[in-house]
KOLDOBA-31811 format. One line per field, with one value per residue (C-alpha): residue number from 1; residue in three letters; chain; x, y, z. Coordinates in steps of 0.2 Angstrom, whole numbers, always signed. Example, Ala and Ser with C-alpha at 12.3 -4.5 7.8 and 13.67 -1.06 7.14 Angstrom:
2
k [1	2] .
r [ala	ser] .
c [A	A] .
xx [+62	+68] .
yy [-22	-5] .
zz [+39	+36] .
***
This chain:
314
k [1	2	3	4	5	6	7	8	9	10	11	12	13	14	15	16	17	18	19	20	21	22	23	24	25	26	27	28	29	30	31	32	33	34	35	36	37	38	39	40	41	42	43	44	45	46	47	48	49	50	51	52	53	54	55	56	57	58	59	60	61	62	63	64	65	66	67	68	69	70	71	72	73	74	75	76	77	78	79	80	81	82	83	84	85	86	87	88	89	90	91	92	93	94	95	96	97	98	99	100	101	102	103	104	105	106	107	108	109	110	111	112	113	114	115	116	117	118	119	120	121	122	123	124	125	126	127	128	129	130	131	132	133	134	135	136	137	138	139	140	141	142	143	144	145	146	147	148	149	150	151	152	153	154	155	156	157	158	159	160	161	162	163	164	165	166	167	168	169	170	171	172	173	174	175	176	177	178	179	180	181	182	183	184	185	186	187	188	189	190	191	192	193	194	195	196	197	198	199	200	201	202	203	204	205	206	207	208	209	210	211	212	213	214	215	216	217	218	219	220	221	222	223	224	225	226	227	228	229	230	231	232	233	234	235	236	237	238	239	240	241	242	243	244	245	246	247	248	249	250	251	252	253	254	255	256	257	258	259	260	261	262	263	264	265	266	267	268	269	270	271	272	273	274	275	276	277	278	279	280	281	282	283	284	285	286	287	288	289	290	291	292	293	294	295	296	297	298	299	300	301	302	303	304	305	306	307	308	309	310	311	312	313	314] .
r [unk	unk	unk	unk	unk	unk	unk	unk	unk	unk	unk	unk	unk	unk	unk	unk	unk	unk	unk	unk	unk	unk	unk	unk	unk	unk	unk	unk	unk	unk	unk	unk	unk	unk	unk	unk	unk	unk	unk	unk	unk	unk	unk	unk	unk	unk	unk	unk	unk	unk	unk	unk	unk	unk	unk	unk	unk	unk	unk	unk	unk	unk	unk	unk	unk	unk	unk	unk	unk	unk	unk	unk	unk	unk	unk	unk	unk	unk	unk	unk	unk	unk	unk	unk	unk	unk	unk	unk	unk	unk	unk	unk	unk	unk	unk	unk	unk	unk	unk	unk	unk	unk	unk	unk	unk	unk	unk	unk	unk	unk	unk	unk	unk	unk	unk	unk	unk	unk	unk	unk	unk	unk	unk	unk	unk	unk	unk	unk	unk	unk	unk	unk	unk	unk	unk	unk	unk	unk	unk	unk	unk	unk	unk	unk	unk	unk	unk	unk	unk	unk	unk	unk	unk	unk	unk	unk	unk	unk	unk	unk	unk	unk	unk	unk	unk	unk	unk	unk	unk	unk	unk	unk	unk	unk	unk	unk	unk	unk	unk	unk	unk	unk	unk	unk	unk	unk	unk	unk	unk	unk	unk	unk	unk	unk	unk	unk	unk	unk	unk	unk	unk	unk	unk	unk	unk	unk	unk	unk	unk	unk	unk	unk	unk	unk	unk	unk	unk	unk	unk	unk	unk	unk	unk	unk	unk	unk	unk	unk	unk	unk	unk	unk	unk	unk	unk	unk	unk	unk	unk	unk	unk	unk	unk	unk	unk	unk	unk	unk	unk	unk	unk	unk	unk	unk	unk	unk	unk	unk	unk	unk	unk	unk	unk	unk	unk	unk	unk	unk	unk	unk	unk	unk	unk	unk	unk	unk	unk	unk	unk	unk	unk	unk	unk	unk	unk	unk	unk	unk	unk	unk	unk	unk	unk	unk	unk	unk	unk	unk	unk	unk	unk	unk	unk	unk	unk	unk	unk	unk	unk	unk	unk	unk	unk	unk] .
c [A	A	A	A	A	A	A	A	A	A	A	A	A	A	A	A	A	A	A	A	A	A	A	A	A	A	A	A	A	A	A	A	A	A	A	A	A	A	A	A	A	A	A	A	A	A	A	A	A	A	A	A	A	A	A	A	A	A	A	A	A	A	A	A	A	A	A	A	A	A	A	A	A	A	A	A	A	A	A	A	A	A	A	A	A	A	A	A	A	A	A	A	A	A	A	A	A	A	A	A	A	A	A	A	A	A	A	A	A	A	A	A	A	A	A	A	A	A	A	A	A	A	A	A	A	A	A	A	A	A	A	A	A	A	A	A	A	A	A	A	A	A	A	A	A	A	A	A	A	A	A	A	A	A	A	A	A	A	A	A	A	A	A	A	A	A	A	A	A	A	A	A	A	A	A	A	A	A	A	A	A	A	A	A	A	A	A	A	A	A	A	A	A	A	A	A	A	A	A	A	A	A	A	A	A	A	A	A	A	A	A	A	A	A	A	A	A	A	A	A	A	A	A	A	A	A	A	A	A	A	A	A	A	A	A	A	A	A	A	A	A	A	A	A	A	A	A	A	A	A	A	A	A	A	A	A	A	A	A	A	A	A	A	A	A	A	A	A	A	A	A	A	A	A	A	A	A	A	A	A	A	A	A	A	A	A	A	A	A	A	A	A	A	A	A	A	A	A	A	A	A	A	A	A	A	A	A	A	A	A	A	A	A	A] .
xx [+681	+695	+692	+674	+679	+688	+674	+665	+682	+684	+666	+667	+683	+675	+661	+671	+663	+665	+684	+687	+674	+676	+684	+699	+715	+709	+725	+727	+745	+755	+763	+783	+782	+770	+755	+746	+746	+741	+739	+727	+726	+713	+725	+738	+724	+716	+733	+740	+723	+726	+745	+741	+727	+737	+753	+744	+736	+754	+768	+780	+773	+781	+768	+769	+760	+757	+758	+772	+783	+779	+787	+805	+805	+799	+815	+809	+816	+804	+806	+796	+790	+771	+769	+753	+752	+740	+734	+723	+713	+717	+708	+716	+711	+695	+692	+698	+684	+671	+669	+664	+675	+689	+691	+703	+714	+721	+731	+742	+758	+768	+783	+782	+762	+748	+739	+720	+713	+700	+695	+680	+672	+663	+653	+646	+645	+654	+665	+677	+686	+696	+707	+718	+707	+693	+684	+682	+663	+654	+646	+645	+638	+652	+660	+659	+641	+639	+640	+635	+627	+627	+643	+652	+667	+676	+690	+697	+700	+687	+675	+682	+680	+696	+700	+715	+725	+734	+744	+753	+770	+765	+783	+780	+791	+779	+762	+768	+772	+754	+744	+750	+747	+728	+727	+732	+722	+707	+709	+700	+709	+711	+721	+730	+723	+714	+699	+695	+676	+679	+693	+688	+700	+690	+706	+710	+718	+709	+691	+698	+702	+686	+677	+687	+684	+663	+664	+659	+676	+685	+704	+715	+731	+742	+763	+765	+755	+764	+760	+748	+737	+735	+739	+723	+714	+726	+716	+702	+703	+711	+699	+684	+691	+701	+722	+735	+752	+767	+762	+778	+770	+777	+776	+791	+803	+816	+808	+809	+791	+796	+800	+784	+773	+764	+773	+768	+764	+777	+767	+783	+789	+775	+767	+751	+736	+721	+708	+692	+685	+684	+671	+674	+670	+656	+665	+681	+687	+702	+697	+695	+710	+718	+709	+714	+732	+726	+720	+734	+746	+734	+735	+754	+758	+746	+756	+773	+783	+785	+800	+797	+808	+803	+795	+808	+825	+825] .
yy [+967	+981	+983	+988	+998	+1011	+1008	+1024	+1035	+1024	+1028	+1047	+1047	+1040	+1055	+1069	+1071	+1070	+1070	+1070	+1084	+1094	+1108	+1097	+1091	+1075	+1077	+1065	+1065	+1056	+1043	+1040	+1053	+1043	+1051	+1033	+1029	+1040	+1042	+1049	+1058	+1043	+1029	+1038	+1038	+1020	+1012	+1020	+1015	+998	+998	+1005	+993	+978	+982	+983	+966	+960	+967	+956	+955	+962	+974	+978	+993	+1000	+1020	+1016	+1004	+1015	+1031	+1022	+1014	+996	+995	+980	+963	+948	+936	+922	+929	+932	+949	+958	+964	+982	+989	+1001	+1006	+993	+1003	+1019	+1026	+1019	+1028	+1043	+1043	+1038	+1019	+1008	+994	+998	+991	+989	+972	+965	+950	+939	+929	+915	+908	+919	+910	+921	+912	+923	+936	+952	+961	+974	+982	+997	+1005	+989	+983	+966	+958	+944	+931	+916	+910	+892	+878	+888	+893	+909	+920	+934	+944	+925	+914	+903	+903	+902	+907	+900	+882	+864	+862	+880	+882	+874	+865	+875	+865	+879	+897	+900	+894	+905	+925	+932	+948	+959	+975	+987	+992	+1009	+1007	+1014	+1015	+1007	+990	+985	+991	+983	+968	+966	+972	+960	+945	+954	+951	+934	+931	+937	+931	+916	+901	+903	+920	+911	+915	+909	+915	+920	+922	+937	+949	+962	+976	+983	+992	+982	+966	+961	+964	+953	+941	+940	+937	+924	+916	+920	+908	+925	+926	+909	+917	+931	+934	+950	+956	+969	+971	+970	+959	+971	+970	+951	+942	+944	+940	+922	+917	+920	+910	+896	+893	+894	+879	+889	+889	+900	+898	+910	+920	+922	+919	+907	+914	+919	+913	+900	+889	+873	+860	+848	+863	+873	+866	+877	+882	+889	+906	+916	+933	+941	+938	+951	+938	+929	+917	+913	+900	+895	+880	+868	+856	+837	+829	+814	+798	+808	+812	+826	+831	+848	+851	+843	+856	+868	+866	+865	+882	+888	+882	+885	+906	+906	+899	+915	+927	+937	+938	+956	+960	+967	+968	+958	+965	+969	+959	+939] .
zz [+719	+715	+698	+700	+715	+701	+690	+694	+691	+675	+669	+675	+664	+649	+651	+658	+673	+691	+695	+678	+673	+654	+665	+674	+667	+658	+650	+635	+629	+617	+625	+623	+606	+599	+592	+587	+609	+622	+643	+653	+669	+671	+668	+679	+693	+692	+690	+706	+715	+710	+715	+733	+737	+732	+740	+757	+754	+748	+753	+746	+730	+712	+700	+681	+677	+659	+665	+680	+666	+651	+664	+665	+647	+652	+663	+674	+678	+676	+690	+697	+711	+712	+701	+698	+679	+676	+662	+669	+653	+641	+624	+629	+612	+612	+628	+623	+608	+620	+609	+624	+619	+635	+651	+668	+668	+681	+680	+691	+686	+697	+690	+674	+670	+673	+685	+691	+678	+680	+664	+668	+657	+666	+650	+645	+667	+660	+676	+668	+681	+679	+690	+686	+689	+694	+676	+671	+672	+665	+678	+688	+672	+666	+651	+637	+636	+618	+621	+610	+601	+596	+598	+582	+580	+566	+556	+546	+546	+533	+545	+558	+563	+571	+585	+578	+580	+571	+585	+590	+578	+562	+554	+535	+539	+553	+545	+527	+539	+546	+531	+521	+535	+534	+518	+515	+530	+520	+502	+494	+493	+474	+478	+489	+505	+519	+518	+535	+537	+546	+553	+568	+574	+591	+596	+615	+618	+633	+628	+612	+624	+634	+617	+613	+629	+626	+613	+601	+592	+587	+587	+592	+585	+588	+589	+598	+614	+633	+645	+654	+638	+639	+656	+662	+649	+644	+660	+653	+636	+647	+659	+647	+638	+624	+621	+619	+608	+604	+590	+579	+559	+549	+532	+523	+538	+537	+550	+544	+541	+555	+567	+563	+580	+588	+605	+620	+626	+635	+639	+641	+622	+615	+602	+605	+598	+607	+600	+610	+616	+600	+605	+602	+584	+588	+593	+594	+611	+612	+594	+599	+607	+591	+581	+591	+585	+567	+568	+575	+563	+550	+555	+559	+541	+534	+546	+546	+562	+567	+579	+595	+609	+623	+641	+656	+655	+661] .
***
């Protein structure tokens, strides 16, 4: 397994030792100017290990790398042909800080749809797979681990505990923009709000991802992330029985009530919401799937859309 192949250099990274020893060139730097995102000598490394290996087993193929992508401003043209998508240390912050909660993910798209998906988490030793019709595992158990009739079938978003980001734009239009969809999100329903049960901010899109397909987190909604941040980990939430939609909000846009239907996920358009598996309401089969969508549209009517440019040129 490639991921865990780099694990050790990811691991000696996060400790600063080895390779990546207090007394070499970690060299953590702001990446593209911006002081909220940064790159390491250790992404750099991982991703170009990754790249190497794959283009011998598959020559003919396309890759998407954060670190190779961020180096010629995203410049890449999306096509159908069989692309592997790299985000060698998804959590770069938290990595940097030593939080745990960071991890290698390696996805693959045909046609445009990620199709096989590998988030690895080396602190925590946590191997995600999927591939499309296969299921998706932790470290070979399959997911999601919390199953009925523990597993509940939630009906609302006040039943419901979400993954989030802030993201790496901090000007005050964007920040306004996604506080505000926090809040609403959060406020009792007298207020106005949802009333979600609860909001977590763990600072990387994959591992969101994987907790949503655990069956640990019921939603994850974020604008902004690339591709690299969430292919892998669409695979995931899909193969454990969960679903994925665009995640452009609702709330204060002029989309009209017949047009506001959730729609499905391009990972190129920078918007996303992941639900998990909803289990069937007694005596109604396709109930969850049904529910499903009521989340959804129950979160994108709480939300803002936030602008983003799309990944590579279609």
């Amino acid at each position: 397994m490639l991921a865990k192949e780099v694990g050790p250099a990811f691991k000696d990274g996060f400790w600063r030792t080895g390779q990546f020893a207090a007394t070499s060139d970690f060299a953590a730097e702001d990446k593209q100017g911006n002081q909220a995102d940064c790159v390491t000598a250790v992404d750099c490394f991982i991703e170009k290990t990754i790249f190497t290996r794959l283009r011998q087993i598959y020559p003919e193929h396309k890759f998407v790398g954060e670190e190779t992508t961020a180096e010629t401003g995203n410049e890449y043209k999306v096509t159908d042909d069989p692309t592997w998508i790299v985000d060698p240390v998804d959590g770069t912050n938290n990595f940097v800080h030593h939080f745990p909660y960071t991890g290698i993910s390696i996805g693959l798209a045909i046609n445009k749809e990620p199709v096989v998906g590998v988030v690895y988490l080396p602190i925590l030793d946590e191997l995600y797979t999927a591939a499309r019709g296969m299921g998706a595992y932790l470290n070979g158990e399959s997911l999601p681990l919390i199953r009925p009739p523990v597993l509940t079938t939630p009906t609302s978003l006040a039943q419901c505990s979400m993954v989030a980001e802030h993201g790496s734009a901090r000007c005050a239009k964007i920040m306004k923009s996604r506080l505000d969809s926090f809040a609403r999100l959060l406020l009792d329903k007298e207020h106005g709000g949802a009333c979600l049960q609860n909001l977590r901010i763990t600072g990387a899109a994959a591992p969101d991802l994987a907790l949503v397909a655990k069956g640990v987190a019921e939603m994850y909604w974020e604008c902004g992330p690339h591709a690299w941040d969430f292919a892998a980990g669409v695979v995931l939430v899909l193969e454990s029985g969960g679903a994925v939609f665009d995640g452009a909000g609702w709330w204060g846009s002029n989309v009209p009530q017949k047009d506001r239907v959730p729609r499905p996920l391009n990972i190129w358009n920078r918007k996303i919401v992941a639900v998990r598996h909803v289990p069937d309401l007694p005596d109604r089969p396709g109930s969850g799937r049904e529910i499903q969508k009521q989340l959804v549209a129950e979160l994108l009517e709480t939300v803002e859309d936030i602008e983003y440019a799309p990944d590579g040129s279609h």
